[in-house]
C-alpha positions in Angstrom: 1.0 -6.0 0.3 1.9 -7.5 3.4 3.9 -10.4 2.5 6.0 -6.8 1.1 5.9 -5.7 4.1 7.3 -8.4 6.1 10.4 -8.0 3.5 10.8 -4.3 4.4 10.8 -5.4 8.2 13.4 -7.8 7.1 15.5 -4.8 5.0 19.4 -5.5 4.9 19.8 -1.6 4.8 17.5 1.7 4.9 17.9 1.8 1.4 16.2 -1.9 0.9 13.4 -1.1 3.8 12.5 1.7 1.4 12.6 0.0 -1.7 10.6 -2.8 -0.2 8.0 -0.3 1.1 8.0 1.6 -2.3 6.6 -2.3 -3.7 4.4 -2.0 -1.1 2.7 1.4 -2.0 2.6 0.2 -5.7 0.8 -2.9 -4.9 -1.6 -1.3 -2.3 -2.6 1.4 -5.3 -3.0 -1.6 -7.7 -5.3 -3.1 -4.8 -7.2 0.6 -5.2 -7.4 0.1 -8.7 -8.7 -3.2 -9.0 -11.5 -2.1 -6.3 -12.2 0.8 -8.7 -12.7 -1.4 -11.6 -15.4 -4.0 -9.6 -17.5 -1.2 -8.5 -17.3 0.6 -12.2 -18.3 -2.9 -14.0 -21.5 -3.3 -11.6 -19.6 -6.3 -10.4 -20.0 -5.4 -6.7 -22.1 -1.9 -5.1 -19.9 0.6 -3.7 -21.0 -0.4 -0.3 -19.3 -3.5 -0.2 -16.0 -2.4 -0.8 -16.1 0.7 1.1 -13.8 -0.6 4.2 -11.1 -2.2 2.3 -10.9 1.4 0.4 -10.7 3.3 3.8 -8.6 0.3 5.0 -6.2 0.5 1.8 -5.9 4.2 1.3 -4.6 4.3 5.2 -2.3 1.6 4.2 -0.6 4.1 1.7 -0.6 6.9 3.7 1.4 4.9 6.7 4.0 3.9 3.8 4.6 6.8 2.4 5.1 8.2 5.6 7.4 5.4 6.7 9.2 6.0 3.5 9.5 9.9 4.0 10.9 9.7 7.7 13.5 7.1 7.0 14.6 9.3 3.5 15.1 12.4 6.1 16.9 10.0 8.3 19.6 8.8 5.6 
């Protein structure tokens, strides 16, 4: 996720910065998903990923809202 988001602050156009921001959603729900599947297999307790979910799921909601304010912007 964030080596996507140093791209996106390094866009060419808005177009790119919301492309590049779009990876960075899509990796950032992979991130969730992966987290999913270590507490489902009993590979880790709940517990121990519980800040990198809250941590993760804010760093999708700042994306898509970056993404939203620069599509009302173009």
């Amino acid at each position: 996720m964030g080596s996507n988001y140093r791209a996106a602050c390094r866009g060419k156009s808005v177009a790119d910065v919301i492309a590049k921001l779009a990876i960075v959603e899509e990796e950032a729900d992979e991130s969730m998903y992966g987290m999913e599947l270590i507490v489902e297999s009993g590979l880790m307790p709940e517990s121990s990923v519980k800040d990198l979910k809250i941590e993760t799921n804010e760093i999708v909601a700042m994306t898509v809202a970056s993404i939203k304010t620069l599509r009302n912007k173009q």
